[in-house]
C-alpha positions as YAML, in Angstrom:
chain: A
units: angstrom
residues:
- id: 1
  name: UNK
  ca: [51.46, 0.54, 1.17]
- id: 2
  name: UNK
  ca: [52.24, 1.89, 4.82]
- id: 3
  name: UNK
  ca: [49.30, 3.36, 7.00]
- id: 4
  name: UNK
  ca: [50.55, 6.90, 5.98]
- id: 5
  name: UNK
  ca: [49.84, 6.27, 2.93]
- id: 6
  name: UNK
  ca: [47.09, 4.41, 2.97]
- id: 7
  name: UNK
  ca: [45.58, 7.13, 5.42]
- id: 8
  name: UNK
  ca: [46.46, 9.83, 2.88]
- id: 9
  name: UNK
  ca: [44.78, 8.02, -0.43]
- id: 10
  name: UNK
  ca: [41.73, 7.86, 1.36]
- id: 11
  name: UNK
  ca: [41.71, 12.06, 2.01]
- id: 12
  name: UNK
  ca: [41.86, 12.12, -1.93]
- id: 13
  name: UNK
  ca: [38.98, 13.31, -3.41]
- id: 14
  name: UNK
  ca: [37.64, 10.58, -5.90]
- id: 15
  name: UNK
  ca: [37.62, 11.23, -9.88]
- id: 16
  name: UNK
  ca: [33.79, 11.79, -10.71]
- id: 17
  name: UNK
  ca: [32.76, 9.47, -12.50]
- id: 18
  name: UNK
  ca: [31.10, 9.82, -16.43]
- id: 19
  name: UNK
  ca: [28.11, 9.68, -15.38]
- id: 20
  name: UNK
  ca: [28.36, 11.85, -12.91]
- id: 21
  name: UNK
  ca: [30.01, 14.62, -15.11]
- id: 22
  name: UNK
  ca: [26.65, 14.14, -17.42]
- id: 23
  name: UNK
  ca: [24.15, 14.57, -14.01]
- id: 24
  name: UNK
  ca: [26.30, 18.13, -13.58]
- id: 25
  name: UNK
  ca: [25.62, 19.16, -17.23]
- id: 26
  name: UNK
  ca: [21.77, 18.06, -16.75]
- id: 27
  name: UNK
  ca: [21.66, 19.90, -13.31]
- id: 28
  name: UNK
  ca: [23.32, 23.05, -14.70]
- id: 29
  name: UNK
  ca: [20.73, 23.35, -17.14]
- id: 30
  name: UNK
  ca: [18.25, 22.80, -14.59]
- id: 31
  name: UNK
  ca: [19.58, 25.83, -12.82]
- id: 32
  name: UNK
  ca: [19.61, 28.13, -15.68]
- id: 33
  name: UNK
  ca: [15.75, 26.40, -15.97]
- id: 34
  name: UNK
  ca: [16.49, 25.86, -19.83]
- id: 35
  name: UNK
  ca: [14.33, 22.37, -19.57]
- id: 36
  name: UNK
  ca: [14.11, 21.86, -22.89]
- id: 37
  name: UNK
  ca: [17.96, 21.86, -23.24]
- id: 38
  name: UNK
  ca: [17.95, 19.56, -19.86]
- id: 39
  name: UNK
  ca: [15.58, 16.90, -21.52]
- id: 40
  name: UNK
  ca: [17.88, 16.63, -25.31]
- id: 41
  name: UNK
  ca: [21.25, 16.30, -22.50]
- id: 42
  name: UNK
  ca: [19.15, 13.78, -20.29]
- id: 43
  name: UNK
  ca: [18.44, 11.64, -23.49]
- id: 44
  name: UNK
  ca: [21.85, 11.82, -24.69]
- id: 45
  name: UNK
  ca: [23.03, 10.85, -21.44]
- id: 46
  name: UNK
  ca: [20.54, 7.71, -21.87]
- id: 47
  name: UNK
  ca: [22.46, 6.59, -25.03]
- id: 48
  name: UNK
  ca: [25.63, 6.40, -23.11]
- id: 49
  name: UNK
  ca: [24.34, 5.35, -19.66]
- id: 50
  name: UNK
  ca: [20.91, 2.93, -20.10]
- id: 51
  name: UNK
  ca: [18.59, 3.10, -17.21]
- id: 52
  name: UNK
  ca: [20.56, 5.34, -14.64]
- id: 53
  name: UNK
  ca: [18.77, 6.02, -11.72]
- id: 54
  name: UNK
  ca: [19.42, 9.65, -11.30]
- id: 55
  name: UNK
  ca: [18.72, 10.01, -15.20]
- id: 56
  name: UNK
  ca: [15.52, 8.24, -15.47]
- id: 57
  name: UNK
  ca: [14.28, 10.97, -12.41]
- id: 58
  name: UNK
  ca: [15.37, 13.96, -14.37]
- id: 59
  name: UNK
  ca: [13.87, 12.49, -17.24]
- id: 60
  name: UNK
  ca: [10.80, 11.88, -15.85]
- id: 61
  name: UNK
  ca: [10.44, 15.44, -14.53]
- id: 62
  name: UNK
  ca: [11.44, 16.96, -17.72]
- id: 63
  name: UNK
  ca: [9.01, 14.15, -19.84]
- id: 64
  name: UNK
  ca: [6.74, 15.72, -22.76]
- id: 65
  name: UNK
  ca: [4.35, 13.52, -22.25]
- id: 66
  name: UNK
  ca: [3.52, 15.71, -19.32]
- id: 67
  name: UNK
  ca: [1.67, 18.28, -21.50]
- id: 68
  name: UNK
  ca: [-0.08, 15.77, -23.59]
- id: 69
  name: UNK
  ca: [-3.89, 16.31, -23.06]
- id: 70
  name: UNK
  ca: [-6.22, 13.72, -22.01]
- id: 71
  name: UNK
  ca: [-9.46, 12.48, -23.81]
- id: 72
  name: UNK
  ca: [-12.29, 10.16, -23.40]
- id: 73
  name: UNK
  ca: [-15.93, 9.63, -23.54]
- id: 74
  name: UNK
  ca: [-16.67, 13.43, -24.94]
- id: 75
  name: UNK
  ca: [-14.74, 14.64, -22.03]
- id: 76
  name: UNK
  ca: [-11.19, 16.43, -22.91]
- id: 77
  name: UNK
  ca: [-8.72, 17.49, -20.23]
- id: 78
  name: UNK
  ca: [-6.30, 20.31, -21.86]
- id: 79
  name: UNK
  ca: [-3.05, 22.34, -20.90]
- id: 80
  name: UNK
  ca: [-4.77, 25.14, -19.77]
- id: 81
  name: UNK
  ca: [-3.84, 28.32, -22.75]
- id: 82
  name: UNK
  ca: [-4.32, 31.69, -22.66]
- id: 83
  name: UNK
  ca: [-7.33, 31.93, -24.50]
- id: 84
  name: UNK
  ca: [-8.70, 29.85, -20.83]
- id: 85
  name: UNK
  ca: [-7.96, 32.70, -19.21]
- id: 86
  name: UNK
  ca: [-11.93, 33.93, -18.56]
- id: 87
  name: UNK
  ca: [-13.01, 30.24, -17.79]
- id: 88
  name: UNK
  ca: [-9.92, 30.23, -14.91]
- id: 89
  name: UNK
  ca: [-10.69, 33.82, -13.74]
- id: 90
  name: UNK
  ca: [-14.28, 32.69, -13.10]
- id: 91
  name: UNK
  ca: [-13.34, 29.75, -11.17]
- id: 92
  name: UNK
  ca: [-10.71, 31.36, -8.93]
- id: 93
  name: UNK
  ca: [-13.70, 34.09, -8.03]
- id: 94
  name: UNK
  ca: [-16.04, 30.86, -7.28]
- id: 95
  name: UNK
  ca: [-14.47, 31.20, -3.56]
- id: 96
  name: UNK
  ca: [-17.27, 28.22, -2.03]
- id: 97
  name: UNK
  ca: [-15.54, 26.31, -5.09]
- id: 98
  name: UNK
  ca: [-11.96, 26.70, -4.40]
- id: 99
  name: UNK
  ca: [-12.54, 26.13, -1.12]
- id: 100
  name: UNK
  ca: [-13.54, 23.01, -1.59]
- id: 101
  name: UNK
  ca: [-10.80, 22.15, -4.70]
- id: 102
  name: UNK
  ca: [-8.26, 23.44, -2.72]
- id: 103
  name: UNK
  ca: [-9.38, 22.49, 0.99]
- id: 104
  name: UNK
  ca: [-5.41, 23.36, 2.53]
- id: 105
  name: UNK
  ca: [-5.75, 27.25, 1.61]
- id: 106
  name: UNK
  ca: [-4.72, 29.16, -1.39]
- id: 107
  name: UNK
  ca: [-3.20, 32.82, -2.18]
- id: 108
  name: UNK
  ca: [-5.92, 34.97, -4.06]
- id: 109
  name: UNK
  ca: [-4.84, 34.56, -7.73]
- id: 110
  name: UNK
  ca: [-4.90, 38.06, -9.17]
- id: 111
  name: UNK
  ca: [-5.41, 38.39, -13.37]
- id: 112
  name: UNK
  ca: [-2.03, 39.49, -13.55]
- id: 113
  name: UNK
  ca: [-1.16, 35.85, -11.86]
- id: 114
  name: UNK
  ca: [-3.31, 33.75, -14.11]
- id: 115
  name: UNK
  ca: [-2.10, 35.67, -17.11]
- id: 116
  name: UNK
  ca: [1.67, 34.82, -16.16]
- id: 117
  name: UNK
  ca: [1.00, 31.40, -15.36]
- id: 118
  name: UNK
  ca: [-0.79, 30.67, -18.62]
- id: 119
  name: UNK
  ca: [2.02, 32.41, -20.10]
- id: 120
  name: UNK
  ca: [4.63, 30.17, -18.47]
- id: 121
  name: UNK
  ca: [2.90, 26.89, -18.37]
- id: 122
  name: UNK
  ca: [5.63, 24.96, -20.21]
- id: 123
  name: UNK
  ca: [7.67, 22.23, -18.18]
- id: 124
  name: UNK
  ca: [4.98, 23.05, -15.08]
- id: 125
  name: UNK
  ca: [6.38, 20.14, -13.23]
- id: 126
  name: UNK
  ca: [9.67, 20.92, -13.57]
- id: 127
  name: UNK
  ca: [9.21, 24.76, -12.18]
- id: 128
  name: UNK
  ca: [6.44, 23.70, -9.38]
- id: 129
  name: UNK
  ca: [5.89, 20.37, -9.37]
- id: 130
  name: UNK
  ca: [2.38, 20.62, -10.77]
- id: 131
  name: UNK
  ca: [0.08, 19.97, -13.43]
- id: 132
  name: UNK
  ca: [-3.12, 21.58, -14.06]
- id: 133
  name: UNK
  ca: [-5.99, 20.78, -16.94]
- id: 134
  name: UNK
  ca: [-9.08, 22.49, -17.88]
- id: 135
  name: UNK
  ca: [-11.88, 20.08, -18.13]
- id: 136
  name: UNK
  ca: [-13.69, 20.27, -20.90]
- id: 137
  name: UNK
  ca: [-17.21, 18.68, -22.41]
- id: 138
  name: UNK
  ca: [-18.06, 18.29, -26.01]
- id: 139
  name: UNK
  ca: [-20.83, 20.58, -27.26]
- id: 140
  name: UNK
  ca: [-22.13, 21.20, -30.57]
- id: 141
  name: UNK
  ca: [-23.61, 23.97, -32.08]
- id: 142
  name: UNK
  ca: [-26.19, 22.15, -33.86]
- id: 143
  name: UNK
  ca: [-29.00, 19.49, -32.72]
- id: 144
  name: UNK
  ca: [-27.62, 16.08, -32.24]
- id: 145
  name: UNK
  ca: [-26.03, 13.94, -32.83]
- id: 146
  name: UNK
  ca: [-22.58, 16.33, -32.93]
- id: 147
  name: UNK
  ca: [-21.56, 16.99, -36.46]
- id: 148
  name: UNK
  ca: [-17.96, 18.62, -37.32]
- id: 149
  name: UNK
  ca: [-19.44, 21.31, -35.58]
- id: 150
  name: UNK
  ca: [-18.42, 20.08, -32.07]
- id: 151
  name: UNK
  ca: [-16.45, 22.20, -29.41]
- id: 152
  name: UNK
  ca: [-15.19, 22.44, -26.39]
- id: 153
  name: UNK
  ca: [-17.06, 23.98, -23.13]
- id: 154
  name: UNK
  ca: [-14.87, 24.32, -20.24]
- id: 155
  name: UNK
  ca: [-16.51, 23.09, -17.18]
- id: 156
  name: UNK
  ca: [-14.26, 22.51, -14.17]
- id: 157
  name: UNK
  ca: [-10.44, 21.77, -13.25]
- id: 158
  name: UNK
  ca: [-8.11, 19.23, -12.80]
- id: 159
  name: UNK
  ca: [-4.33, 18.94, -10.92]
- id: 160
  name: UNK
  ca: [-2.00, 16.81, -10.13]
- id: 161
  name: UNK
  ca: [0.21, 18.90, -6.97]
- id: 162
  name: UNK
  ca: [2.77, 18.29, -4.87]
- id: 163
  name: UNK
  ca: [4.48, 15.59, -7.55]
- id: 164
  name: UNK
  ca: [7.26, 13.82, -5.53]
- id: 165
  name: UNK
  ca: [9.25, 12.53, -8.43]
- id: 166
  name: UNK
  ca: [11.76, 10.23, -6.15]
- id: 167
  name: UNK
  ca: [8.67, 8.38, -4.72]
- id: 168
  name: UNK
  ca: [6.37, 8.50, -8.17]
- id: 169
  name: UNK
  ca: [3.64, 9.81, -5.99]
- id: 170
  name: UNK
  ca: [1.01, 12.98, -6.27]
- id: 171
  name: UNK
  ca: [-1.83, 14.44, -4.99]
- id: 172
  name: UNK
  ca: [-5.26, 14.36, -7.23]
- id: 173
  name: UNK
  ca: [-7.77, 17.11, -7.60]
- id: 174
  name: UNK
  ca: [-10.51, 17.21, -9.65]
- id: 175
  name: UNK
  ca: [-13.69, 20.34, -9.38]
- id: 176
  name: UNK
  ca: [-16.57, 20.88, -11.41]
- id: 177
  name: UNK
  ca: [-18.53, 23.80, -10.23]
- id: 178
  name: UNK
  ca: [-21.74, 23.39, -11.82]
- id: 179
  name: UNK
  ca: [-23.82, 20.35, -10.52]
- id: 180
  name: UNK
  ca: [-25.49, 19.25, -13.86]
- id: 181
  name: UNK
  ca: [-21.69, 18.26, -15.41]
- id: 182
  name: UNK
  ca: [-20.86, 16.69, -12.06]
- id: 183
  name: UNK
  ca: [-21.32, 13.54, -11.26]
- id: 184
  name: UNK
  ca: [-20.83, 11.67, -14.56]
- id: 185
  name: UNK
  ca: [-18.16, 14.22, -16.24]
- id: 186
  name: UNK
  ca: [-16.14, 13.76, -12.95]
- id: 187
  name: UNK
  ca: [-16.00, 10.22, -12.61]
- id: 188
  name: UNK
  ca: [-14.79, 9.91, -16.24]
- id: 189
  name: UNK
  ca: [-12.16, 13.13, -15.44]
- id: 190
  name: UNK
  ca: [-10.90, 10.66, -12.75]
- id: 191
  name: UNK
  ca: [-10.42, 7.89, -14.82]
- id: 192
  name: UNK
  ca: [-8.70, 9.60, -17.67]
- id: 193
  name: UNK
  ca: [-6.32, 10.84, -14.85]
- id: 194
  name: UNK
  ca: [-6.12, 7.49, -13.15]
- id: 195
  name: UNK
  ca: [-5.15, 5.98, -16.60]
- id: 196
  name: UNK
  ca: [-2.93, 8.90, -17.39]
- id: 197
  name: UNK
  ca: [-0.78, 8.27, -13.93]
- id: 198
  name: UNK
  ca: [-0.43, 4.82, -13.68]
- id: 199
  name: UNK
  ca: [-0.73, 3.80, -16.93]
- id: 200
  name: UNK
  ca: [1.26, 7.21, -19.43]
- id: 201
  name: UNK
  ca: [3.75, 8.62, -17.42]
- id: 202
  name: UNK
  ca: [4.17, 6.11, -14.11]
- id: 203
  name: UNK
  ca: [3.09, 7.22, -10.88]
- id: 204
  name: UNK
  ca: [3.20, 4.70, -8.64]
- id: 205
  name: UNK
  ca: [0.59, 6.36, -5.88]
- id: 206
  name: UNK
  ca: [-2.26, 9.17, -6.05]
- id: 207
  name: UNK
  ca: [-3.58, 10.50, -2.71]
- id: 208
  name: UNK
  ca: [-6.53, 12.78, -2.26]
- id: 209
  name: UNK
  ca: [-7.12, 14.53, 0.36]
- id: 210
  name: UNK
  ca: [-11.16, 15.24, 1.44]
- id: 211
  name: UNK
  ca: [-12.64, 17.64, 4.20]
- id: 212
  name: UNK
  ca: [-14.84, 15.16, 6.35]
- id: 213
  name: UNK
  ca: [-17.61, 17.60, 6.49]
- id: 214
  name: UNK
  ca: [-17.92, 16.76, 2.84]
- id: 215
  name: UNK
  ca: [-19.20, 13.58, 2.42]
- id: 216
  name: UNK
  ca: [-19.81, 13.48, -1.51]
- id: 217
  name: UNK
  ca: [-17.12, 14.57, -2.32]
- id: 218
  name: UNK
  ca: [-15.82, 11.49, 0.49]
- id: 219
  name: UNK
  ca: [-17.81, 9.08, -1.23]
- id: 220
  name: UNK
  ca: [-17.19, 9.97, -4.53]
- id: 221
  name: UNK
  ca: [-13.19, 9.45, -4.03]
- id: 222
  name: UNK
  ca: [-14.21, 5.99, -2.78]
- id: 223
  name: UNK
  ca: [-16.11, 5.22, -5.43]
- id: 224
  name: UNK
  ca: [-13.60, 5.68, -7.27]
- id: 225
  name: UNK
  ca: [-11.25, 3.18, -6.26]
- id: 226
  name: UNK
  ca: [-9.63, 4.95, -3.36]
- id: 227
  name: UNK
  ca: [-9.18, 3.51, -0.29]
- id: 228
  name: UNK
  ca: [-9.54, 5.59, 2.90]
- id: 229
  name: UNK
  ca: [-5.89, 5.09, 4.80]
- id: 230
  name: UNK
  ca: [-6.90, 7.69, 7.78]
- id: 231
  name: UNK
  ca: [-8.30, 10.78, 9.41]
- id: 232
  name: UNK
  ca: [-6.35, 13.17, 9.96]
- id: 233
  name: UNK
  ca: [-7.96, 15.50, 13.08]
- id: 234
  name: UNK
  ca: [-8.30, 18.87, 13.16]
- id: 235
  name: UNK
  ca: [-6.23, 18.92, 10.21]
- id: 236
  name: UNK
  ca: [-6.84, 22.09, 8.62]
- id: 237
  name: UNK
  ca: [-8.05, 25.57, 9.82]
- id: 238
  name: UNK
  ca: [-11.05, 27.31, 8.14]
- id: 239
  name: UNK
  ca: [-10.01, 30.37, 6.93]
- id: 240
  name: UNK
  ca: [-13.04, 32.47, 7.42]
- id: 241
  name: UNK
  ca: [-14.65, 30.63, 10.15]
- id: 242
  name: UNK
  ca: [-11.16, 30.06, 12.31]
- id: 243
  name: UNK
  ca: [-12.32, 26.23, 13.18]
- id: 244
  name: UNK
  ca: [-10.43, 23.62, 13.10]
- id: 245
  name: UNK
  ca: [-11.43, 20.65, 9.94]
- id: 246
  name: UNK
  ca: [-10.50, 16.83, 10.02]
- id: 247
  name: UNK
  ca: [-9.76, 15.45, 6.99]
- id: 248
  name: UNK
  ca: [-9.87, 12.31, 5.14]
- id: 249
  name: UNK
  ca: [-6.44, 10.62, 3.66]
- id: 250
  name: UNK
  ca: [-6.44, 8.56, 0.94]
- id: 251
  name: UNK
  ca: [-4.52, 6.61, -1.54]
- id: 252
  name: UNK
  ca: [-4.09, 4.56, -4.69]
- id: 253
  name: UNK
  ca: [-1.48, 2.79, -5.35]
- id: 254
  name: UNK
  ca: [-0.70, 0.73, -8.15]
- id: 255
  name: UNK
  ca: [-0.76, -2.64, -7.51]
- id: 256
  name: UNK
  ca: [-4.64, -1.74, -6.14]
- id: 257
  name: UNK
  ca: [-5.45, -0.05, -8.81]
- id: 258
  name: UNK
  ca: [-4.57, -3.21, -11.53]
- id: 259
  name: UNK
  ca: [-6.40, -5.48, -9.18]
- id: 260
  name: UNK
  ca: [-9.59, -3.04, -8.87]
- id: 261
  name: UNK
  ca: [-12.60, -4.68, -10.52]
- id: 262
  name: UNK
  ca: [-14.54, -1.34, -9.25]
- id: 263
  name: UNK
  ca: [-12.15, 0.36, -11.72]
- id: 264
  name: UNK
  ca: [-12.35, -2.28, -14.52]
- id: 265
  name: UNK
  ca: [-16.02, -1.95, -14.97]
- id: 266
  name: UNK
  ca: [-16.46, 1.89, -14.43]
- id: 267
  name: UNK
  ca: [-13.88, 1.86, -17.09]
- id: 268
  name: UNK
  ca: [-15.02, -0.55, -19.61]
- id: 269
  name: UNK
  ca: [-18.77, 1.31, -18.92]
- id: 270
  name: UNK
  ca: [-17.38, 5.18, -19.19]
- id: 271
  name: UNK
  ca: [-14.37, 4.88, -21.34]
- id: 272
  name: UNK
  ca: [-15.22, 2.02, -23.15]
- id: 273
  name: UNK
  ca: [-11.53, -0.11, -22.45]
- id: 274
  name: UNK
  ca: [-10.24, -1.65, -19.05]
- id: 275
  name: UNK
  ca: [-7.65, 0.98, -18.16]
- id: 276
  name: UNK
  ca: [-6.84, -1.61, -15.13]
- id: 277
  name: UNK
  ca: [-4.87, -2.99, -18.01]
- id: 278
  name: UNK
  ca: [-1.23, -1.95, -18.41]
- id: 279
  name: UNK
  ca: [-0.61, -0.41, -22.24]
- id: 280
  name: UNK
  ca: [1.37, -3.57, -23.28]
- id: 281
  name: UNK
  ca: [-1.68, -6.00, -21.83]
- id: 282
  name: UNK
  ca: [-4.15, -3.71, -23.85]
- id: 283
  name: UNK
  ca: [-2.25, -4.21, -26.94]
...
């Protein structure tokens, strides 16, 4: 072949490949934001093309098990549903609450938001990379012990936000606004979530972030297996006061959290099982 030609073959655009004619039909549905049709095309895909890279990442935002809900020691966490919708209104009007769930600012969620939300909460990580739970405690309506009577009081709220699905990482929050549920119900909310992430649907890192005027709330994500990885200075602005807020940075990441004994007992005491265990070691 002469340098002519060899110059010209390489100006020739390249045949997609297969599997790259499949990613187009997944990302078209993405477009039109018909996940459901994205996930059966992602699967099929699968079939043809085992453990592709670019596959296994739509799959994974697209994955039911997203909207499974969560449940341990008499503490449930649940896809928030319309009939939520007081329990959510009240926290969202707990300002010295959200304020301290949400320490990097929030727009003022009208009804008319919350309703629409609730309303559209299917594939939440696919439309804004978040996931959001309604904590809720087992209560009966008789003396104890519970009977069939049992049901479920919603008490605070839980996210995962800002879910980066190319580095399997998110940011944890957990709130429960009235202090007798909060220091027990809270660490076990963590836990569930912490064996939810690494252990359910594969995250690979959880960071929290913590406004260093708030110590227990500091401690608490410590406590809880964290580790402390910085302080970021005059961080975030107070939107009332105007002054400036340092803030704690931390993370969890995987390997840490299997080798946490901290995590192993709190576990085996709250939940009853080692959730430092992977779900094939457990078995």
């Amino acid at each position: 072949m002469s340098q002519l030609e060899e110059l010209n073959s390489a100006r020739m655009p390249t045949k997609p490949s297969a599997a790259e004619e499949w990613l187009s039909l997944v990302d078209e549905q993405f477009r039109k934001k018909d996940f459901k049709h994205a996930r059966d095309v992602v699967l099929q895909g699968l079939k043809n093309f085992p453990n592709h890279p670019h596959l296994l990442d739509r799959l994974f935002i697209v994955d039911q098990r997203w909207d499974t809900p969560i449940s341990g020691h008499k503490v449930h966490l649940t896809i928030p549903a319309e009939d939520d919708f007081p329990f959510l209104q009240q926290c969202y009007a707990n300002d010295p609450f959200m304020e301290q769930l949400l320490p990097m600012g929030r727009k003022k969620q009208t009804p008319e938001s919350i309703r629409f939300a609730l309303q559209h909460r299917e594939f939440s990580v696919a439309q804004s990379r978040t996931l959001h739970w309604i904590i809720k405690k087992e209560a009966c309506a008789d003396a104890p012990p519970c009977t069939s009577n049992t049901h479920l009081m919603p008490i605070g709220l839980a996210s995962l936000i800002d879910i980066q699905i190319a580095h399997r990482r998110a940011e944890l929050l957990v709130g429960i606004p009235g202090l007798q549920d909060r220091k027990k119900t809270s660490a076990i909310s963590m836990l569930l979530i912490l064996d939810f992430a690494f252990n359910r649907i594969g995250l690979h890192k959880l960071t929290s972030t913590v406004i260093a005027s708030n110590q227990h709330s500091q401690k608490s994500t410590l406590a809880a297996g964290f580790c402390q990885e910085g302080l970021r200075r005059q961080h975030l602005r107070d939107p009332k006061s105007r002054t400036w807020l340092d803030c704690y940075e931390n993370g969890l990441v995987e390997d840490h959290f299997r080798d946490s004994p901290v995590i192993a007992r709190m576990s085996q005491r709250l939940l009853g099982r080692d959730i430092t265990k992977s779900l094939s070691e457990a078995l």
